[in-house]
C-alpha positions as CSV (number, residue, x, y, z in Angstrom):
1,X,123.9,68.9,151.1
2,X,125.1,70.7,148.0
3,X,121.5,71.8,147.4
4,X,120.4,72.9,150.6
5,X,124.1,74.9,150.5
6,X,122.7,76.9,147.5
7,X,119.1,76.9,148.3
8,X,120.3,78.8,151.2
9,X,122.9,81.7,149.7
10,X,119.9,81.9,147.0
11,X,117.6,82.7,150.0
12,X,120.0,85.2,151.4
13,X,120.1,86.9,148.2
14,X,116.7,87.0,147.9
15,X,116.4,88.5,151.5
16,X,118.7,91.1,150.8
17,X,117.0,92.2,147.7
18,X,113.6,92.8,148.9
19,X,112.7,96.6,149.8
20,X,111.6,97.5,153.1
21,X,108.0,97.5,152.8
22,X,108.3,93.7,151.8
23,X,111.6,92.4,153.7
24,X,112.3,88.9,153.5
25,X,112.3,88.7,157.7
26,X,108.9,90.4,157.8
27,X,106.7,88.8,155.5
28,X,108.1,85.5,154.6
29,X,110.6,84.2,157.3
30,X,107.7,83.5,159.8
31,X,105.8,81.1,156.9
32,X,109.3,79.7,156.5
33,X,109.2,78.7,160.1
34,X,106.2,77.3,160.4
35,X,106.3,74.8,157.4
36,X,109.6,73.4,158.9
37,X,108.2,73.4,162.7
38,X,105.5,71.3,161.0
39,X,107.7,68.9,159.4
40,X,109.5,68.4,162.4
41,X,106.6,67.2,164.2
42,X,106.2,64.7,161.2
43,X,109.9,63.6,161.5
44,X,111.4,65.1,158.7
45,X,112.8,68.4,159.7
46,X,115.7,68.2,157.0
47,X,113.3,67.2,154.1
48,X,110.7,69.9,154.8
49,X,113.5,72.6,155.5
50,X,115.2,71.9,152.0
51,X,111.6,72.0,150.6
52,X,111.3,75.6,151.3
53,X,114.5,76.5,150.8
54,X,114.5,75.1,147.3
55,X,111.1,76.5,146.2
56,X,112.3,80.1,147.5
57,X,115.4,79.5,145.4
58,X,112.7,79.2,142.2
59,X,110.8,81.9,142.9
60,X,113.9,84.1,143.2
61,X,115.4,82.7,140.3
62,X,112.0,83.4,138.4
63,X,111.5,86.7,139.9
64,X,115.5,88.1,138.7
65,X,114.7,86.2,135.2
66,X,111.5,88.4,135.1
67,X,112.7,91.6,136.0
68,X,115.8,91.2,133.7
69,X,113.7,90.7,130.8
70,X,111.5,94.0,131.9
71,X,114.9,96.1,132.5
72,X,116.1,94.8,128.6
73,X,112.2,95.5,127.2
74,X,112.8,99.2,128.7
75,X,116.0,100.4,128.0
76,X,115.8,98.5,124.6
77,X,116.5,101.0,121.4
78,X,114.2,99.0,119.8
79,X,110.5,100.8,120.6
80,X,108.4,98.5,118.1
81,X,107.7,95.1,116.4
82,X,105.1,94.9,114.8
83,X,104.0,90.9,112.9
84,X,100.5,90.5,110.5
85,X,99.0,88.1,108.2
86,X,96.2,88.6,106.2
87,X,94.7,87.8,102.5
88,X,95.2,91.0,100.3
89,X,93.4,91.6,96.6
90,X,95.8,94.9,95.2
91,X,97.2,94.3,92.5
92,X,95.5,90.9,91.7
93,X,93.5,90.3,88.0
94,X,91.1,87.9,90.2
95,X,90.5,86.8,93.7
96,X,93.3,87.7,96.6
97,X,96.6,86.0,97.7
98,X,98.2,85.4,101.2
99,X,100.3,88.3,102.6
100,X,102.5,88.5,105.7
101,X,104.5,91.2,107.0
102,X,107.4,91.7,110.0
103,X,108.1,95.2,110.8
104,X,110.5,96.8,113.5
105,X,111.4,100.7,114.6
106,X,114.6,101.5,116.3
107,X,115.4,104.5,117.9
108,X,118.2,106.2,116.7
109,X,118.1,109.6,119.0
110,X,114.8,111.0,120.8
111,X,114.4,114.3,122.6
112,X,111.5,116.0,124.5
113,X,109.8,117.0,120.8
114,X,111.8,115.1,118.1
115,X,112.1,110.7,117.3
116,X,114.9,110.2,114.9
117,X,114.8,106.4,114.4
118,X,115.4,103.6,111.4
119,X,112.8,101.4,110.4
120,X,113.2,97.5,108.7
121,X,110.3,95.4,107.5
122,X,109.9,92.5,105.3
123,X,107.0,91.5,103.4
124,X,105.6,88.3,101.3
125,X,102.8,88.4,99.4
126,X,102.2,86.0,96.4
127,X,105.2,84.5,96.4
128,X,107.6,87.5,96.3
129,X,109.6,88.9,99.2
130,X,110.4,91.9,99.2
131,X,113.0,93.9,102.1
132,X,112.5,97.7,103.0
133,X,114.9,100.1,105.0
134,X,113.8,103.6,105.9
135,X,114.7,106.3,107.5
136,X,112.0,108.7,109.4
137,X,111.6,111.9,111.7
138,X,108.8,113.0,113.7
139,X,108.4,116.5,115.6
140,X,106.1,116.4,118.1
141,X,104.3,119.5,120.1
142,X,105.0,120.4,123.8
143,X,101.1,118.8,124.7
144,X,102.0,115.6,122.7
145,X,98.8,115.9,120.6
146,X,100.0,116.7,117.6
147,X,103.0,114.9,115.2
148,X,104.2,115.5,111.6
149,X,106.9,113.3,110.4
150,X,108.8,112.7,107.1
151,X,110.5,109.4,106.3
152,X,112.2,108.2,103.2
153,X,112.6,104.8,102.6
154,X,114.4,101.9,99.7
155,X,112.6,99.1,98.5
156,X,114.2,95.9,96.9
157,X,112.3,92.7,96.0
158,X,114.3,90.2,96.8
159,X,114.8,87.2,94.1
160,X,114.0,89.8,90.8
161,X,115.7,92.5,91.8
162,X,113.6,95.3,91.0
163,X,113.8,98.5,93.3
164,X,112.2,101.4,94.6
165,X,112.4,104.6,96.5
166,X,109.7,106.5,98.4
167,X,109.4,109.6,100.2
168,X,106.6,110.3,103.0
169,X,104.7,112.7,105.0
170,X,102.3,112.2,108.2
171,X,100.1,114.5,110.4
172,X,99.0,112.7,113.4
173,X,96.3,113.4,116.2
174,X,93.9,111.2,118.4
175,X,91.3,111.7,116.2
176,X,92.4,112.2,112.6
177,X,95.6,110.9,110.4
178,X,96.7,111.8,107.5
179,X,99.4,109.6,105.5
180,X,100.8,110.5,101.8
181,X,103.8,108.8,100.0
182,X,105.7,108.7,97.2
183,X,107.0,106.1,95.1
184,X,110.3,106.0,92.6
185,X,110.9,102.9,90.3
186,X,114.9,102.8,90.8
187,X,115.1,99.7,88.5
188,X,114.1,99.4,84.8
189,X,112.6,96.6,82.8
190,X,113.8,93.1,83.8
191,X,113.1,89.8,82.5
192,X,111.5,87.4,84.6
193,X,110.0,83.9,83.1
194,X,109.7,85.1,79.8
195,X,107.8,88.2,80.9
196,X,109.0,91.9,80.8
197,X,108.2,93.2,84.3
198,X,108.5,96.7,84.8
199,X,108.4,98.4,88.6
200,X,106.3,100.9,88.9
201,X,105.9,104.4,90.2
202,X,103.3,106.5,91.7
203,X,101.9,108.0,95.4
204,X,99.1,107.1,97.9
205,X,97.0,109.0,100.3
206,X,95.3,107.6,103.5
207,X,93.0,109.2,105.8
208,X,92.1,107.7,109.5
209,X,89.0,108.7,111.8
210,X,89.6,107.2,114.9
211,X,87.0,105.9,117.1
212,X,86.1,105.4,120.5
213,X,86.0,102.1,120.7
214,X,88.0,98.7,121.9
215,X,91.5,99.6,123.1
216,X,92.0,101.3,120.0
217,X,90.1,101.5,116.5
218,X,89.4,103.4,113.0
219,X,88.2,103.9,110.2
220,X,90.2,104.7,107.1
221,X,90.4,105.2,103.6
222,X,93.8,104.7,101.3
223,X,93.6,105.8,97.6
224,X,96.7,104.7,95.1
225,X,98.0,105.5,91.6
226,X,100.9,103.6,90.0
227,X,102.2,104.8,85.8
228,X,104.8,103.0,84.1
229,X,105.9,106.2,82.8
230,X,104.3,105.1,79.2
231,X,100.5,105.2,79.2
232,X,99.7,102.8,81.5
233,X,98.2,103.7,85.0
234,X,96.9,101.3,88.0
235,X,94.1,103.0,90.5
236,X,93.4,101.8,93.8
237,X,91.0,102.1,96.7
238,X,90.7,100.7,99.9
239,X,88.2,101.3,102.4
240,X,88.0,99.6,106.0
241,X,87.6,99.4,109.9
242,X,90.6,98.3,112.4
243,X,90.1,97.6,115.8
244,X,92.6,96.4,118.6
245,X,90.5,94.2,120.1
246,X,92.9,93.0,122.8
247,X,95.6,94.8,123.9
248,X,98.7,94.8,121.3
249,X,96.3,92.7,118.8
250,X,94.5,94.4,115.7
251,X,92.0,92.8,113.4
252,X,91.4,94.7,110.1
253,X,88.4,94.2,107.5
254,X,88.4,96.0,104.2
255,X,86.6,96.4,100.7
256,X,89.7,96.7,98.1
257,X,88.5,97.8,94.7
258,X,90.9,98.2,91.3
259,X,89.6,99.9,88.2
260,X,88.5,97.6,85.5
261,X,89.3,94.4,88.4
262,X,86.7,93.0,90.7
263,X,86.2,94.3,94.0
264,X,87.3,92.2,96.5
265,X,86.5,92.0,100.7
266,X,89.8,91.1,102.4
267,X,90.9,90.8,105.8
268,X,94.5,90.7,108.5
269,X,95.1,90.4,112.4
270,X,98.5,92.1,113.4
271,X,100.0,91.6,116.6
272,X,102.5,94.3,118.1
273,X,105.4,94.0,120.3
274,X,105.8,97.9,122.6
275,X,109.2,98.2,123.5
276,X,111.7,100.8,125.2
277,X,109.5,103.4,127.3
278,X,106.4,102.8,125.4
279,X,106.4,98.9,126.9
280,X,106.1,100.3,130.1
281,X,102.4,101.9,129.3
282,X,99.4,100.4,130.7
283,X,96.6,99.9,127.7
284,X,93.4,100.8,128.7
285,X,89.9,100.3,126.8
286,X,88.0,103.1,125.6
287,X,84.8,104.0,127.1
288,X,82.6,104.6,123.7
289,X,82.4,108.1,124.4
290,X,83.1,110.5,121.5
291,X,86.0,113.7,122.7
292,X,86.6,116.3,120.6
293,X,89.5,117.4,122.4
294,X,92.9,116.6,121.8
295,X,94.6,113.7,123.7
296,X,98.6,113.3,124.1
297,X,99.8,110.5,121.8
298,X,103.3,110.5,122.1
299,X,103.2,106.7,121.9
300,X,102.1,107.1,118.0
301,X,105.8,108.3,117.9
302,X,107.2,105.1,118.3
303,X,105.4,103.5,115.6
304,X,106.3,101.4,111.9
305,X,105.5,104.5,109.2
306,X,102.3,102.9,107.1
307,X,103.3,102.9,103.6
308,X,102.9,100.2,100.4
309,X,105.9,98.5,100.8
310,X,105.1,95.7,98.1
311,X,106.8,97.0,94.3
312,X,103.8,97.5,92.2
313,X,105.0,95.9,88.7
314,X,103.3,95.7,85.2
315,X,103.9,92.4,82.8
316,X,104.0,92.4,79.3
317,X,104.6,88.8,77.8
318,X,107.1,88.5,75.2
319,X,107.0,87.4,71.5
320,X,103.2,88.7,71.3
321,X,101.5,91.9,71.2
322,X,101.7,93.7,74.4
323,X,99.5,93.9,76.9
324,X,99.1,96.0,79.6
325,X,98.4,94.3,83.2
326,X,99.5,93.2,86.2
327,X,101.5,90.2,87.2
328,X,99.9,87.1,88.7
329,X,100.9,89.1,92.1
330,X,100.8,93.0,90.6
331,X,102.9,93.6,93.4
C-alpha cells in the first residue's frame, strides 16, 4: 500500500514538472491507461497499476538525479579536469619511465574578455610526486579568436622538498599557439640517498599547428634548457602529433631527444572532464578541410596552462669526483 502511496505522489510530481509541449496527461497518461485496462482483463488490476506507477516513480527519480548533476556540471566554478598517463624519456640517462598527471582549473572571476582562475595539478613520474599551484590570467578579443595569458605558478616535490617557481606567457588562436615559461630553483642543494641533488632552473618554448582533423589535433614542437647556475646545462626537444580522437579523449605520440642521451619515441592518452559553461558545448569532428580564417575559441580559455611541471634536478654522488648528470628520474 505504502508503495503504491509513493509511487503515486512521485507520479504527480512528475506530472507537474513536465512542460507543456510534453505534459504528463498528454503524452503518457493514455499509455498509463491502457497497461492497467490490460491487466484488468488479466485479473490483476492492482498488480499492473502499481507496475506502472512504480516504474514512472524510477524514471522520475532518474530523470531529477540526471538533471541535478547537469545543473551542478554547469554552474560548477570548476571549468576543467583534466587526467593522463603516458611513458615519458626527459630527463632519463636511458630508456623512459611511467608518468601520470591530474590537473584542474577553477574559475576565480570571468567577464565578457578576461578568465581570472587558479589552477592545481599533481604529477608522478619515476617515483617522485610533485604538487603545483598557479595562478593565471587570460584576455581575450571581442571575436573570441585571439587569447594572450600570463600565469605564474609554485612547484614543490613532495617527499625531497625541493622547489620551484615559474612564470608564463601564451598567445592562442585556432590555428597557431605559442607557449614560453620560466623556471626559478627556490630550493638549494639537498641531500637525498647519499647524492647531492640540486633543482634546476631554466625556460621552455612550445609552438602548436593545429590541424583539421579528428575532434581536435596538432602538431607541435617544445624546446627546453635547464643550468644549475654553475656550468652545467640540460637541452631538450620534443617533437609530436596529438589528436582527440573521441570527444574529451587525446592520444599523443612523440620523438623526445636530450643532448648527449638517446632519443627516445614515447607516448600518453589524456582524458578531460569540461565543466561550468564550457560542459554545455556540443563537440563536433572536423571536416579535414584546411581554414585560414580565424575561429572563436573561447573554450581554450578554460583550459590547464601547459607547462613542465616535473623539477628538473642534477645529482652529484658524494665522496667521489663529481659528476655532472641527471638523476635516475632527472626530473
Amino acid at each position: 500500500m505504502w508503495k503504491s502511496s509513493v509511487s503515486v505522489a512521485a507520479l504527480l510530481c512528475y506530472a507537474g514538472a513536465l512542460n507543456a509541449e510534453d505534459t504528463f496527461f498528454d503524452t503518457h497518461l493514455p499509455g498509463i491507461v491502457e497497461n492497467i485496462a490490460r491487466g484488468a482483463e488479466q485479473g490483476d488490476a492492482l498488480g499492473a497499476a502499481e507496475q506502472e506507477l512504480t516504474g514512472w516513480t524510477l524514471n522520475f527519480l532518474n530523470s531529477a538525479v540526471d538533471e541535478a548533476e547537469q545543473n551542478i556540471l554547469a554552474s560548477s566554478n570548476f571549468t576543467h579536469l583534466e587526467f593522463s598517463s603516458g611513458r615519458d624519456a626527459l630527463g632519463l640517462k636511458e630508456g623512459g619511465a611511467s608518468k601520470t598527471e591530474a590537473m584542474a582549473v577553477y574559475r576565480l572571476r570571468e567577464t565578457d574578455n578576461f578568465f581570472i582562475f587558479n589552477q592545481a595539478s599533481f604529477v608522478n613520474f619515476d617515483d617522485r610526486n610533485t604538487i603545483n599551484l598557479g595562478l593565471g590570467g587570460r584576455h581575450i578579443n571581442d571575436n573570441e579568436t585571439v587569447i594572450m595569458g600570463l600565469n605564474a605558478f609554485f612547484d614543490y616535490e613532495v617527499g625531497y622538498a625541493h622547489k620551484r617557481s615559474g612564470l608564463g606567457a601564451e598567445l592562442i588562436t585556432s590555428m597557431l599557439e605559442f607557449r614560453t615559461n620560466k623556471y626559478v630553483r627556490a630550493s638549494g642543494t639537498l641531500e637525498n640517498k647519499g647524492n647531492n641533488e640540486t633543482a634546476l632552473e631554466g625556460y621552455d618554448v612550445t609552438l602548436r599547428a593545429n590541424l583539421p582533423y579528428f575532434y581536435s589535433s596538432d602538431v607541435y614542437f617544445t624546446r627546453s634548457e635547464w643550468n644549475d647556475g654553475a656550468g652545467y646545462t640540460m637541452r631538450t626537444e620534443e617533437l609530436g602529433v596529438s589528436a582527440e580522437i573521441v570527444p574529451n579523449m587525446t592520444i599523443t605520440l612523440a620523438h623526445q631527444s636530450q643532448k648527449g642521451q638517446t632519443k627516445e619515441s614515447v607516448a600518453s592518452v589524456a582524458y578531460s572532464v569540461p565543466l561550468g559553461p564550457n560542459s554545455q558545448s556540443e563537440k563536433r569532428r572536423q571536416d579535414g578541410k584546411w581554414n585560414a580564417n580565424l575561429k572563436p575559441i573561447r573554450d581554450k580559455l578554460y583550459k590547464p596552462v601547459q607547462r613542465e611541471n616535473r623539477i628538473a634536478k642534477k645529482v652529484e654522488k658524494k665522496a667521489e669526483p663529481i659528476q655532472f648528470g641527471v638523476s635516475a628520474s632527472g626530473f
